[in-house]
KEKE-3310 file (N, C-alpha, C; in steps of 0.2 Angstrom, whole numbers, plus 5000, padded with zeros to 4 digits):
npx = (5595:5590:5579:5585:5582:5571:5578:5590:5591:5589:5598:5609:5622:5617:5618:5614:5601:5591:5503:5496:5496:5484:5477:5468:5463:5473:5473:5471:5469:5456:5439:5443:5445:5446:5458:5462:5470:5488:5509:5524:5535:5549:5558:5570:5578:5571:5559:5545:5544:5541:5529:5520:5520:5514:5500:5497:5495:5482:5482:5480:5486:5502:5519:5532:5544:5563:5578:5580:5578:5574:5570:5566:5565:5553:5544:5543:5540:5526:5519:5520:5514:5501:5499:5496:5487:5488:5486:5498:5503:5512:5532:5542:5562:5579:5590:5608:5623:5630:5619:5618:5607:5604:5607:5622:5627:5619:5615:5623:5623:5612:5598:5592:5600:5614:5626:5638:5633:5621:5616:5618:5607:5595:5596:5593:5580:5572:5574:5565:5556:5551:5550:5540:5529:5530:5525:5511:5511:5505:5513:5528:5540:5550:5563:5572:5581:5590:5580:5587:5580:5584:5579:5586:5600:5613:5610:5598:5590:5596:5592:5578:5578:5582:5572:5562:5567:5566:5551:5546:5552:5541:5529:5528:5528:5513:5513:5514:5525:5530:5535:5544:5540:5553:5566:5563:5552:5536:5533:5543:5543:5532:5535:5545:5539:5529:5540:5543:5534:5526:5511:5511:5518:5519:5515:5522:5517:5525:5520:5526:5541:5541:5542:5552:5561:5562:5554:5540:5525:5515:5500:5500:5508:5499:5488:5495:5502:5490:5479:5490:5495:5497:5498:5501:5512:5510:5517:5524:5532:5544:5550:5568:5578:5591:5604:5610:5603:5591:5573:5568:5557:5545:5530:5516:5503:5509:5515:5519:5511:5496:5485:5471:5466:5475:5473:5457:5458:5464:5454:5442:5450:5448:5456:5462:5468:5477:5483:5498:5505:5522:5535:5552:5558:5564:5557:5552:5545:5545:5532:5521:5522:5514:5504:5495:5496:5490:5475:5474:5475:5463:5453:5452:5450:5436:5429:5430:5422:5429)
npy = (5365:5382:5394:5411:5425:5439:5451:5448:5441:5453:5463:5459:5460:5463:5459:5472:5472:5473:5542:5548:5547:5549:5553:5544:5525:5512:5509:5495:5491:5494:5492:5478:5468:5476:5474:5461:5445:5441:5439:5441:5438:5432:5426:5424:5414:5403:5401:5396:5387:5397:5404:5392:5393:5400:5396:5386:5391:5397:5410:5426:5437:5446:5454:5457:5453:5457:5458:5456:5462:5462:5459:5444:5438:5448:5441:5427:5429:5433:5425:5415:5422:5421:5407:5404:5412:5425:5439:5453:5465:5474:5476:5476:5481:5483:5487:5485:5485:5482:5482:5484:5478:5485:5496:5502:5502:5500:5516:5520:5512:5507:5509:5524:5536:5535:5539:5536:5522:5528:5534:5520:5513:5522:5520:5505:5505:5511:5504:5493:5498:5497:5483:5480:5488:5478:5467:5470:5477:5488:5496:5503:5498:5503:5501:5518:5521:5528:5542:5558:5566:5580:5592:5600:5596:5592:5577:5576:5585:5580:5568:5569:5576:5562:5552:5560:5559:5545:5542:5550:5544:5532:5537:5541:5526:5525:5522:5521:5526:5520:5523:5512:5510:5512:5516:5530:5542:5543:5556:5563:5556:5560:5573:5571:5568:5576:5587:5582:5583:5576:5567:5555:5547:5537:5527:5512:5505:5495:5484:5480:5484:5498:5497:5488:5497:5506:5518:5520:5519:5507:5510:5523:5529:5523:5534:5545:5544:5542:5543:5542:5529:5515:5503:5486:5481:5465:5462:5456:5458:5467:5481:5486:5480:5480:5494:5491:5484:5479:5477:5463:5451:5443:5429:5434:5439:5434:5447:5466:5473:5480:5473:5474:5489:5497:5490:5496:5508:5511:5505:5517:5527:5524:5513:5505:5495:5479:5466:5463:5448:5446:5436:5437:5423:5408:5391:5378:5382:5394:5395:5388:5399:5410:5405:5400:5413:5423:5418:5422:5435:5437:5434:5445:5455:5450:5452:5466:5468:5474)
npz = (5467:5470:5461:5456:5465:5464:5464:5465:5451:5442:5449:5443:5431:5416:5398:5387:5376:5364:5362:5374:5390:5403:5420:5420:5420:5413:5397:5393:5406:5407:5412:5416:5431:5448:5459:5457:5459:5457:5453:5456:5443:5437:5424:5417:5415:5416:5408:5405:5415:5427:5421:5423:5435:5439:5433:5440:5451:5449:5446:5438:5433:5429:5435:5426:5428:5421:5412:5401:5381:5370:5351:5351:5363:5368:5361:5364:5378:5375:5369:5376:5387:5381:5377:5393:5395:5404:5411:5406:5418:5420:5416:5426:5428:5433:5425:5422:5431:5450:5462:5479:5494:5505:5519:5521:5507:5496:5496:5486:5476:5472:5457:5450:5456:5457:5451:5442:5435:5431:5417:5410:5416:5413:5398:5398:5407:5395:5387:5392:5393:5379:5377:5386:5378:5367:5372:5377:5389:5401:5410:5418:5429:5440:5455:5459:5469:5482:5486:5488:5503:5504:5494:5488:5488:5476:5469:5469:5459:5447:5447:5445:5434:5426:5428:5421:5408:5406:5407:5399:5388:5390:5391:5376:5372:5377:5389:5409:5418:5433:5450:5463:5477:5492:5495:5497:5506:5507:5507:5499:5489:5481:5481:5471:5461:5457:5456:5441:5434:5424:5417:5417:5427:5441:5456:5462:5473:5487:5501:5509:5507:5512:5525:5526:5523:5533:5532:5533:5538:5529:5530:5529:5521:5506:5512:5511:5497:5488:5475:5468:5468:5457:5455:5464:5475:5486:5499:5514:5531:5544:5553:5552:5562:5565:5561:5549:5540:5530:5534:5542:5528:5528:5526:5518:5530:5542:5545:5548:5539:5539:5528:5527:5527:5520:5507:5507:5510:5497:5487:5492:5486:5472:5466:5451:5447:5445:5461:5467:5469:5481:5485:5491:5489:5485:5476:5483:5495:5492:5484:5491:5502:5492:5489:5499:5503:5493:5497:5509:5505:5497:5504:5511:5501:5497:5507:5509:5496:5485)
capx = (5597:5585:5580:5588:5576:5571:5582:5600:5591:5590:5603:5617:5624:5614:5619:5606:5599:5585:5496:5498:5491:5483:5475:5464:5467:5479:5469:5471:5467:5449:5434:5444:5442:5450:5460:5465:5478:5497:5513:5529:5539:5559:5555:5575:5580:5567:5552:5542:5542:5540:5522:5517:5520:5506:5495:5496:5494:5479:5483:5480:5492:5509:5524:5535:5553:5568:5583:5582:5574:5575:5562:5565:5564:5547:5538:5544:5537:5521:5520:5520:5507:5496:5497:5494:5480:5490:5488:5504:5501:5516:5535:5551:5568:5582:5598:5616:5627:5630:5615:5617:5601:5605:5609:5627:5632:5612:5613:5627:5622:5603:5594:5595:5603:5621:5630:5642:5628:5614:5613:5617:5602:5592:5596:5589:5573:5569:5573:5562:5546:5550:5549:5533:5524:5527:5521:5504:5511:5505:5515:5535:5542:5558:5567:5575:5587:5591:5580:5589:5577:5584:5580:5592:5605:5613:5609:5589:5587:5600:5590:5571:5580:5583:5565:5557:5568:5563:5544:5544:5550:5537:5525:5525:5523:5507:5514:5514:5531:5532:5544:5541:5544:5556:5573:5562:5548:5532:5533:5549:5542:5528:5537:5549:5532:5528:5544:5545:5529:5523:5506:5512:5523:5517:5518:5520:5516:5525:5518:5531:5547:5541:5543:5558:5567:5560:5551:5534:5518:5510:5494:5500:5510:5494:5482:5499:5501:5483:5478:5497:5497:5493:5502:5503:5515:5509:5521:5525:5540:5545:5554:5573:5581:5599:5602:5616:5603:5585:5570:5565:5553:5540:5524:5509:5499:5514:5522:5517:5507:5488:5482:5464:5466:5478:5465:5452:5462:5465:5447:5441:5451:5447:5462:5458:5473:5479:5487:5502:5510:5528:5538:5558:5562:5564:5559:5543:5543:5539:5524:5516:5520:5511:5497:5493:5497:5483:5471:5473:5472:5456:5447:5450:5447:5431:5426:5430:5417:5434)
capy = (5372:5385:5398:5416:5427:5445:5455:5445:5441:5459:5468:5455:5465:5458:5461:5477:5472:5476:5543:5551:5545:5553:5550:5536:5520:5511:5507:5487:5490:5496:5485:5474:5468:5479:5469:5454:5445:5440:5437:5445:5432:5435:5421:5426:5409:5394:5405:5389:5385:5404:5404:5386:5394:5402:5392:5379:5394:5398:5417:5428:5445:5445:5456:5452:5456:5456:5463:5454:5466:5462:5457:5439:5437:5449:5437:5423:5431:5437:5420:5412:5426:5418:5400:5404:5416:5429:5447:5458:5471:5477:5476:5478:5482:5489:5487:5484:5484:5478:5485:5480:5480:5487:5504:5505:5502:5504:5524:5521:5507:5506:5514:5532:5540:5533:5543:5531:5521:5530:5531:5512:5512:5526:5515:5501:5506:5515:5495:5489:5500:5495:5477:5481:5487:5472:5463:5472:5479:5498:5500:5501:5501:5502:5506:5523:5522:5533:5550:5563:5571:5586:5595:5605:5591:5592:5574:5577:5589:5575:5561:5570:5573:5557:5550:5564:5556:5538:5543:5555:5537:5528:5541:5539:5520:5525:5519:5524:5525:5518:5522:5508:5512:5507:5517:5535:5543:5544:5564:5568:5553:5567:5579:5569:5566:5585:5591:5577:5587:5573:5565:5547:5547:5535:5524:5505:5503:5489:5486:5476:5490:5505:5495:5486:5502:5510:5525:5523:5512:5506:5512:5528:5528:5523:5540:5550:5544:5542:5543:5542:5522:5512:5495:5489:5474:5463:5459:5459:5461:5468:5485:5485:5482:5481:5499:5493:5480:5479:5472:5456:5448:5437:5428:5437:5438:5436:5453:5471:5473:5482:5474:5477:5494:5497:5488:5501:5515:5510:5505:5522:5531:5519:5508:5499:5488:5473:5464:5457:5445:5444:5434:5434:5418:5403:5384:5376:5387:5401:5394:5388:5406:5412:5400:5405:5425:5424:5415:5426:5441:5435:5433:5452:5458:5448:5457:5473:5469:5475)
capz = (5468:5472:5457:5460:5467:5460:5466:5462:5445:5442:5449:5442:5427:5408:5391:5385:5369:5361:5365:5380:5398:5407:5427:5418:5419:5407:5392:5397:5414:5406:5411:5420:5439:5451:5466:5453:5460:5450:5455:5452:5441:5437:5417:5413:5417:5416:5407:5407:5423:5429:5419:5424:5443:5438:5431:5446:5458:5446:5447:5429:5432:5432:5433:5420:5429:5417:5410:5393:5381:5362:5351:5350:5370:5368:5356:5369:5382:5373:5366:5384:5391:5378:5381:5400:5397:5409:5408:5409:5420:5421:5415:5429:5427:5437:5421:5425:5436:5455:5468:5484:5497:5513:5523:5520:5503:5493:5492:5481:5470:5467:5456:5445:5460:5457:5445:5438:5431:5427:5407:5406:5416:5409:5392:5400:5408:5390:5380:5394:5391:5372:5378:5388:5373:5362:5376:5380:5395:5400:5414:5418:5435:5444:5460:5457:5473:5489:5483:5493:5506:5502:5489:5487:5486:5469:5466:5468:5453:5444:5446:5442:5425:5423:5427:5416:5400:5407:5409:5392:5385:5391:5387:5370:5371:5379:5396:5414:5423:5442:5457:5468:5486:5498:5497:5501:5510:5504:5505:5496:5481:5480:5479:5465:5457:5454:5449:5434:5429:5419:5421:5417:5433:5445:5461:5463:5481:5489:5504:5515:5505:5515:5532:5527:5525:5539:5529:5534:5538:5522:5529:5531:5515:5505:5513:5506:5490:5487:5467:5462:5466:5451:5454:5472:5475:5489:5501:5522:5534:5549:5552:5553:5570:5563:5557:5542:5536:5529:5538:5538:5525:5532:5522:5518:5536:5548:5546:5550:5537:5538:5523:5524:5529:5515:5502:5509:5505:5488:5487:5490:5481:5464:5461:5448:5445:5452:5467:5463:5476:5480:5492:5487:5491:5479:5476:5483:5501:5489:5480:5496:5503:5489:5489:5505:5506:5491:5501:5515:5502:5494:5510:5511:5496:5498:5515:5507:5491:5482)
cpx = (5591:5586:5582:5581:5578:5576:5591:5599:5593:5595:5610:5617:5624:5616:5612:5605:5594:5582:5496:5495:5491:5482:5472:5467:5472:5476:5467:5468:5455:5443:5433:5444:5445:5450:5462:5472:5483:5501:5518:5533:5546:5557:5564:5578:5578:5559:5545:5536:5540:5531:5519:5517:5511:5500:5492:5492:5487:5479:5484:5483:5499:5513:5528:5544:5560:5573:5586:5576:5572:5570:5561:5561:5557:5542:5537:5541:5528:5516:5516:5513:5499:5492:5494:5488:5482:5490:5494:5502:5508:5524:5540:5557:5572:5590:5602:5616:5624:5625:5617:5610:5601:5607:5613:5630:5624:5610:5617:5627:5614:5599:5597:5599:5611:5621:5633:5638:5623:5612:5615:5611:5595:5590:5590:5584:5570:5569:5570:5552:5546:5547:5543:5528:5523:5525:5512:5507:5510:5509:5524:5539:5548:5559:5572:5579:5585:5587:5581:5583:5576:5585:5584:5600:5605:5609:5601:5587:5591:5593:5581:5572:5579:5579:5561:5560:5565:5556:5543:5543:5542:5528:5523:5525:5516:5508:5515:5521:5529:5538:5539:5544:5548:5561:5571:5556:5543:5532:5538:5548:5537:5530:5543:5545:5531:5533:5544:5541:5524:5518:5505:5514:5517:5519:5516:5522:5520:5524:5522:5537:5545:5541:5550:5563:5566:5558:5545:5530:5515:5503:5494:5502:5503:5490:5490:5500:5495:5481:5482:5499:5494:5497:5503:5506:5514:5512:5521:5533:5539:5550:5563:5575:5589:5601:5607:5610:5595:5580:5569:5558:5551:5532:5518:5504:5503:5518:5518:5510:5501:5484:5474:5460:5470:5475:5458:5452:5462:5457:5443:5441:5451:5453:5457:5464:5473:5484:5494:5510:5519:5532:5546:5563:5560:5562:5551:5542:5540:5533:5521:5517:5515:5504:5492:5492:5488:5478:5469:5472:5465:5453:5446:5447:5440:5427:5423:5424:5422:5433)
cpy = (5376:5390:5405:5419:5436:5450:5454:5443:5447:5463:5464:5459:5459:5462:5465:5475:5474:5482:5544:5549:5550:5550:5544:5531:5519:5508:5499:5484:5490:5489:5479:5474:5471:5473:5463:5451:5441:5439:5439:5440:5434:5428:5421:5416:5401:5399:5401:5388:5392:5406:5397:5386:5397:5403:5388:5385:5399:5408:5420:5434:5440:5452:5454:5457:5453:5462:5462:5461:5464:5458:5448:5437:5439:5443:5430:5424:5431:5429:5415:5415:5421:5412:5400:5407:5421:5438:5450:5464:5475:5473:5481:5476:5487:5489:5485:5488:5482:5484:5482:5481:5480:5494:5507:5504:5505:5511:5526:5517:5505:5513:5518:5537:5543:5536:5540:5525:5523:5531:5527:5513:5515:5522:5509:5499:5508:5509:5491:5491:5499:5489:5478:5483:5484:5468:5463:5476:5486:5499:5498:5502:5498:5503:5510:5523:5526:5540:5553:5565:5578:5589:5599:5601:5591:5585:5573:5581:5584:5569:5562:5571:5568:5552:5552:5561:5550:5539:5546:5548:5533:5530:5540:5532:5519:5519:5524:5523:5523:5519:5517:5510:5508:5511:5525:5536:5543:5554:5565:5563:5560:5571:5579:5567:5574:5589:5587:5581:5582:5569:5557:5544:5544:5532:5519:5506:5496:5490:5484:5484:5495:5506:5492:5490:5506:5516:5526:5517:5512:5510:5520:5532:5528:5530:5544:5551:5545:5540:5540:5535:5519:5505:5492:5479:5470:5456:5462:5458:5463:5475:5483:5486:5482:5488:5501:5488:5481:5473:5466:5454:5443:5435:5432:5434:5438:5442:5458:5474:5474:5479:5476:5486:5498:5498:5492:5505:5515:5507:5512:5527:5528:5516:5502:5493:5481:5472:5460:5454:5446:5442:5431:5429:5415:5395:5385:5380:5392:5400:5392:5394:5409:5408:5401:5412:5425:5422:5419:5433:5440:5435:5442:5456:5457:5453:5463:5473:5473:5473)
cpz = (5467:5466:5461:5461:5464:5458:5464:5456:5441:5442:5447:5433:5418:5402:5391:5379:5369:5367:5371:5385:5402:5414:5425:5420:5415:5402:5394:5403:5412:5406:5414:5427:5442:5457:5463:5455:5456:5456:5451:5450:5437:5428:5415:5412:5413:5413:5408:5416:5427:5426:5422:5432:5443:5438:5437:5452:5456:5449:5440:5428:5434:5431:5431:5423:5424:5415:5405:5389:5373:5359:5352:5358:5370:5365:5360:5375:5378:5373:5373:5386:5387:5379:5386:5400:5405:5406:5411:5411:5421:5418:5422:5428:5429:5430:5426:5429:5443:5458:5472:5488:5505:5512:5520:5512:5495:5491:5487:5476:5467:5464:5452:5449:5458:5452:5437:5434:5429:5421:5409:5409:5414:5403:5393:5400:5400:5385:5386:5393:5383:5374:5382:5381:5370:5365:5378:5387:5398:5409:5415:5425:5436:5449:5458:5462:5479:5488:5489:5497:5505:5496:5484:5486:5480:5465:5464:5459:5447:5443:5444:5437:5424:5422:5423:5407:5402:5404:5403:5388:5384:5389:5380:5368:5374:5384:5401:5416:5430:5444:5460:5472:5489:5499:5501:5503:5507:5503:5499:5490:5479:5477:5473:5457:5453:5453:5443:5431:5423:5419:5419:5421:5438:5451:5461:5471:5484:5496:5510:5513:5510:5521:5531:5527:5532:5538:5530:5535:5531:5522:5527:5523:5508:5506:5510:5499:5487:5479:5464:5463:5460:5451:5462:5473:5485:5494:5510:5523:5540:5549:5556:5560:5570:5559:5551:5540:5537:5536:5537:5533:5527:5526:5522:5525:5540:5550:5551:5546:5536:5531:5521:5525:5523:5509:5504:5506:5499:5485:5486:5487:5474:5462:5458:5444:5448:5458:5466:5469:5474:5487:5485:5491:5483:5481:5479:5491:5496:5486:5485:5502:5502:5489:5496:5508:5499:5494:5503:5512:5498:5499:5510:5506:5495:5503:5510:5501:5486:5473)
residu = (UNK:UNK:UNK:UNK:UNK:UNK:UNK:UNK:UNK:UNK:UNK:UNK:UNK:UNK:UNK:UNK:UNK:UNK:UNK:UNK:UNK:UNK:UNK:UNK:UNK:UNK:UNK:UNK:UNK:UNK:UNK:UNK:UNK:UNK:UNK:UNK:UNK:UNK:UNK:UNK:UNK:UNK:UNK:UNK:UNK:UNK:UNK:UNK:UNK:UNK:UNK:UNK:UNK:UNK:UNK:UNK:UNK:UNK:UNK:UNK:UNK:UNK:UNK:UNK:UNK:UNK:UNK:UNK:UNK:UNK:UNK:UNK:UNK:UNK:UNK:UNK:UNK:UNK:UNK:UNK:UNK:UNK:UNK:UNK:UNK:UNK:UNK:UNK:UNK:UNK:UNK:UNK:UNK:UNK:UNK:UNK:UNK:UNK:UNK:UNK:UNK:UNK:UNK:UNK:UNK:UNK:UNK:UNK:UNK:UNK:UNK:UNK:UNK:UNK:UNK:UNK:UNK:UNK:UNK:UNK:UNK:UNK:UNK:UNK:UNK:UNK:UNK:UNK:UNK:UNK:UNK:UNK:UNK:UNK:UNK:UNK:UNK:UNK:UNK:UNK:UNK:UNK:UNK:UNK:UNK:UNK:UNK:UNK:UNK:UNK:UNK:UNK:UNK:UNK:UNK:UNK:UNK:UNK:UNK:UNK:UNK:UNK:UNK:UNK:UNK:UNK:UNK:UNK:UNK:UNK:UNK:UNK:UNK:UNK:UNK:UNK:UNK:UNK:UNK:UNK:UNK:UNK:UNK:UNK:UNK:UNK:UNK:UNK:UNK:UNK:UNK:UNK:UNK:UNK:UNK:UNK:UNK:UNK:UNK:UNK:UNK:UNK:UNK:UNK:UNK:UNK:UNK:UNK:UNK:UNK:UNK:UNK:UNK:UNK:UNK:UNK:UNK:UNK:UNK:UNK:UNK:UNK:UNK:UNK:UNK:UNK:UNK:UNK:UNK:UNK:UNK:UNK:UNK:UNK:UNK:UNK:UNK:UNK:UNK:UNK:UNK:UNK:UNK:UNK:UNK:UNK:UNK:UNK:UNK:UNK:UNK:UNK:UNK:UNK:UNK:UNK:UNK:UNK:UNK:UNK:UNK:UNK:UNK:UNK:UNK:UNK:UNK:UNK:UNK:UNK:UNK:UNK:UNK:UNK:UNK:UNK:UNK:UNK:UNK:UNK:UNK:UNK:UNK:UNK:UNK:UNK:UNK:UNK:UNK:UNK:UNK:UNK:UNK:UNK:UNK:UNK:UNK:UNK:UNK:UNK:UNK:UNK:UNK:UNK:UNK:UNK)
# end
């Protein structure tokens, strides 16, 4: 039986338990190699086997995706990172309740958008950047949902409250906040970015997400955001041709994907984070995805002198 994969780990509905940043890096991040590549790993399950993915695929970042939060599990994880010799570069967590991940039903259930769960998830994200600190982790990212376009929409000024409590949280664990891309534009995250006002407030870039919904080219996404990336998850795809259902995901180097145009980008502008692969499938397909989308990102990051 195949492990779930991030997104149905995540959005299935889990018991919640358990110095200021500025533009810098993340203290952690200091010193370290920029373009390092990781893998984002779902541990709630088989934690074991989720690091020893790792290990095998000799990769030293991860994203630590979860929606346990309490100290025991952190000491567990922590525990693990150790053994492995993995840096946590990040903690993700979308909380409770049902998301779905398509057109027609996704601007009412993902994310901080949705009414009807937003404090659980609020709660959540805030016992997940807890669980980020006793791990080592400086950074905490989520999908925040459908952001209205229009500003003026009541739910827009709704759900920028709602990041600026998440983001204040994380804040004082001397953590970054991330919106990952996919549900909105790169213009109207911008401008979701400068009203929070906060300068913890950043973007995990995924780079397959902004094509899978049909919101933009990665390349193009990249020269807009510019500075305000700090985590950038490394995935392809294909834009949607069904317009109730997401694009398809394809392996690193089959999609749409410009990654070394991308990786340029963010090069220029000094990203000093890491790479951190992601393909949501499960079982042994995924690991020889993986084992080859790095390849194929090393070879660039090479060219680039990254």
């Amino acid at each position: 039986m195949s492990q779930p994969t991030r997104r149905s780990l995540l959005g299935a509905a889990l018991p919640l338990a358990v110095a200021a940043v500025s533009s810098a890096p993340p203290a952690s991040a200091a010193g370290k190699k920029p373009f390092r590549l990781g893998l984002i790993i779902s541990p709630d399950a088989k934690p074991e086997q989720e690091f020893g993915k790792l290990r095998d695929l000799k990769l030293t970042t991860c994203f630590v995706s979860t929606n346990r939060y309490d100290a025991a599990w952190a000491a567990q994880i922590k525990q693990l990172l150790e053994r492995f010799e993995i840096e946590p570069t990040a903690v993700e967590t979308l909380g409770p309740g049902q998301m779905v991940w398509d057109f027609m039903q996704g601007p009412a259930t993902i994310g901080l958008v949705p009414r009807n769960t937003r404090q659980a998830r609020v709660d959540a994200l805030k016992r997940g950047s807890d669980f980020g600190k006793l791990i080592g982790a400086p950074l905490l990212q989520t999908h925040c949902g459908f952001i209205p376009e229009d500003p003026n929409d009541a739910l827009y000024p709704e759900l920028v409250a709602a990041v600026h409590d998440v983001a204040a949280h994380c804040k004082a664990n001397g953590q970054m906040f991330l919106f990952e891309t996919g549900q909105e534009t790169p213009t109207t995250l911008m401008r979701a970015i400068a009203d929070i006002g906060l300068d913890n407030v950043g973007v995990g870039l995924d780079t397959a997400n902004v094509i899978l919904y049909g919101k933009a080219n990665p390349v193009d996404a990249a020269l807009i955001l510019g500075k305000h990336v700090r985590a950038v998850h490394a995935k392809d795809g294909r834009w949607p041709t069904d317009p109730r259902r997401l694009g398809e995901e394809t392996p690193i180097g089959s999609g749409l994907v410009d990654f070394k145009r991308v990786f340029g980008i963010l090069k220029r502008n000094g990203y000093t984070g890491a790479i951190t692969i992601e393909r949501e499938i499960s079982g042994p397909k995924q690991v020889e995805d993986v084992r080859r989308g790095a390849a194929y990102l090393q070879k660039i990051i090479d060219e680039l002198g990254a």
